[in-house]
N, C-alpha and C positions, 0 to 999 in steps of 0.2 A: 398392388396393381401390376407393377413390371415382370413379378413371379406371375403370376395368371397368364398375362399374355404374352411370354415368353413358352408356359406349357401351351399354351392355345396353338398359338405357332407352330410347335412343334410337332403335334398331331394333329392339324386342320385338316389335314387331307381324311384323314380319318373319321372325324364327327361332322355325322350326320345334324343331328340338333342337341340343344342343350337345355334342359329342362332348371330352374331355380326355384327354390321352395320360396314363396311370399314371407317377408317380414309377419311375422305374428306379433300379438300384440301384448306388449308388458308397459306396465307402470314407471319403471324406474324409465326417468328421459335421456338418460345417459347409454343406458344402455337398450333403449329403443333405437337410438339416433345411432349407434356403433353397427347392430343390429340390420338395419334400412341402409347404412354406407357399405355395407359388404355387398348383403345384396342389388345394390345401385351400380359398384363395382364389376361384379359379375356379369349383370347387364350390358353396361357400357361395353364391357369388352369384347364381350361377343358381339356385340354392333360393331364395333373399331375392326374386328377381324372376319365382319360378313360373315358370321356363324348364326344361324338361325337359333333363336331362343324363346323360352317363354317362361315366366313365371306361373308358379301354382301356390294355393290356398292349402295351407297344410292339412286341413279339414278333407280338403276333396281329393287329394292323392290317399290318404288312408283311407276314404270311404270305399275308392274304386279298387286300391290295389288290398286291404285287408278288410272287405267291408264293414269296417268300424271307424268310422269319423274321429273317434276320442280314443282310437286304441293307445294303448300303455307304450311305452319303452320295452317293456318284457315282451308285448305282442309282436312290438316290430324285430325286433331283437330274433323273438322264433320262428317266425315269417321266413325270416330271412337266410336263417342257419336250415332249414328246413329246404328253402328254393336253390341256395346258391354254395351250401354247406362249407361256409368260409369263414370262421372267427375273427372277425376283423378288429382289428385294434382298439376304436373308438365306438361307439354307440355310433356317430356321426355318420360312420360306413356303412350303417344298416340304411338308415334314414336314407341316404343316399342311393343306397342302390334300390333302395322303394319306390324314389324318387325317380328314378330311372326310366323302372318297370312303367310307371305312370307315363311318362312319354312315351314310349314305346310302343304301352296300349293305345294311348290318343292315336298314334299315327297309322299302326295297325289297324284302326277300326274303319278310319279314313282312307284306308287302302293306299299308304301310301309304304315306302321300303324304308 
């Protein structure tokens, strides 16, 4: 938590809004529940530092932004190396800036900056 909203702080001025992929859903309770506290985390602090936020349904960021609801790892993976031509360290980063793009488009469509 204190790392988060220390980087929050430190680029506030900066972000606009903060897009969070929704908990998906696994089996194992332990790591559903590890899972929903990050992203509860990530919430919270954007609320605690007045940063606008929203969660999305991982379904619905890959429909809009690679229109494939169920795309692969390898899909988002080339999506990605392809828009932002950045090999990024983790699969995570991809997801992530897919993630991004999805906000972006929401607010762009809504005519907002």
């Amino acid at each position: 938590f204190q790392e988060l909203y220390n980087w929050l702080e430190a680029f506030k001025e900066r972000i606009k809004f903060v897009t969070i992929e929704n908990s998906v859903y696994v089996q194992n309770v332990k790591t559903a529940f590890a899972i929903n506290s990050v992203v509860t985390i990530a919430a919270l602090t954007c609320g605690i530092q007045n940063i606008g936020h929203m969660k999305v349904d991982v379904r619905s960021w890959k429909k809009a932004v690679l229109a494939d609801g169920n795309a692969s790892k390898d899909k988002i993976k080339a999506f990605s190396l392809a828009r932002w031509k950045n090999e990024f360290p983790e699969q995570d980063f991809h997801d992530a800036a897919c993630i991004a793009l999805w906000g972006h488009m929401r607010f762009k469509s809504r005519g907002e900056k």
